[in-house]
N, C-alpha and C positions, 0 to 999 in steps of 0.2 A: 727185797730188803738186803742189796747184798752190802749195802756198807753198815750195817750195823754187824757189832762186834755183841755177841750174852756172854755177861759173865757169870759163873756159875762155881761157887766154891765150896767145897763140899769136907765132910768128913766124917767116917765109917757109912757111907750111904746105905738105905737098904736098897739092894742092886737092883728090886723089880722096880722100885718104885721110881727111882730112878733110871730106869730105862724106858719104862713108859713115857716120863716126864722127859728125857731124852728124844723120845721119836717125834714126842709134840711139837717139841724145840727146832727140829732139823725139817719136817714139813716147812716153817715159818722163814727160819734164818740160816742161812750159809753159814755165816761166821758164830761158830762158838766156841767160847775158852772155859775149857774146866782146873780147876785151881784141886787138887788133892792135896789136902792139908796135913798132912802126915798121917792118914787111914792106916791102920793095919795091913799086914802086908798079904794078908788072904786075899785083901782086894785088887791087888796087881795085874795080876789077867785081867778084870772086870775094865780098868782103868787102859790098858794094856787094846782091849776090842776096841776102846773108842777112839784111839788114837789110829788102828788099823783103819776105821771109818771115815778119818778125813777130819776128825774134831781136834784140835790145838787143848795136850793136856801137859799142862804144867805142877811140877810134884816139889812139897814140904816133905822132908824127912822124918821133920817132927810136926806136932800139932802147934800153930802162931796164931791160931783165932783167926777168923775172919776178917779182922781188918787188916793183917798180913796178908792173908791171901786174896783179899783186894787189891793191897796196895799190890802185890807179884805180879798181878795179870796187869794192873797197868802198867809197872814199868816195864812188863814185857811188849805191852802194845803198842806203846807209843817210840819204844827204841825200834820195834821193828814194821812199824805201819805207818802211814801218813794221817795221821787224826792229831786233831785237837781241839776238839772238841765233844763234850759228854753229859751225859745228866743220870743222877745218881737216883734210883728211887728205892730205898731199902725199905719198904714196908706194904709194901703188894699182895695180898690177900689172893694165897692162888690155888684153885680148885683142887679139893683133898690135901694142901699143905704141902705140897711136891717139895716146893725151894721156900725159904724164907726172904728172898733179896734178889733181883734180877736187877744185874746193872746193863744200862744200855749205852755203850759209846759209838758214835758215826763219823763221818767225815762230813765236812759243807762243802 
């Protein structure tokens, strides 16, 4: 699946849980964009490993809600990748509550 793009935006995560839910994500898909939506700044490092990992993280300074940092990752994606095309599914019911919204964008 390597033309699918996860988006993932987050804020003050709790870091296990989110790493976990991380390694499940990186088995699956190549492409993933994390959106840090202005977290505390404790979590800099945390943010800081994933990007050492190969993961696209994109950072708020402050907190914009989640439909900013939706909307960041897209404009970030489609200025810098060939897509156009996406399908939004924000209500995905996901085992122990990892993420509330996984968006999935790909190429045809």
């Amino acid at each position: 699946m390597k033309d699918i793009f996860i988006i993932v935006p987050t804020y003050d995560p709790d870091e296990e849980i989110m790493a976990k839910f991380m390694n499940e994500l990186k088995k699956e898909f190549k492409n993933i964009c994390i959106v840090n939506d202005g977290s505390n700044k404790s979590h800099n490092k945390f943010f800081e490993d994933f990007k050492k990992d190969g993961i696209l993280v994109l950072n708020h300074y402050v907190n914009y809600g989640k439909g900013r940092a939706i909307k960041t990752a897209f404009n970030y994606l489609l200025n810098n990748y060939n897509i156009f095309s996406f399908l939004i599914n924000d209500k995905i019911n996901v085992k122990r509550h990892w993420q509330k919204n996984w968006i999935y964008i790909w190429k045809q």
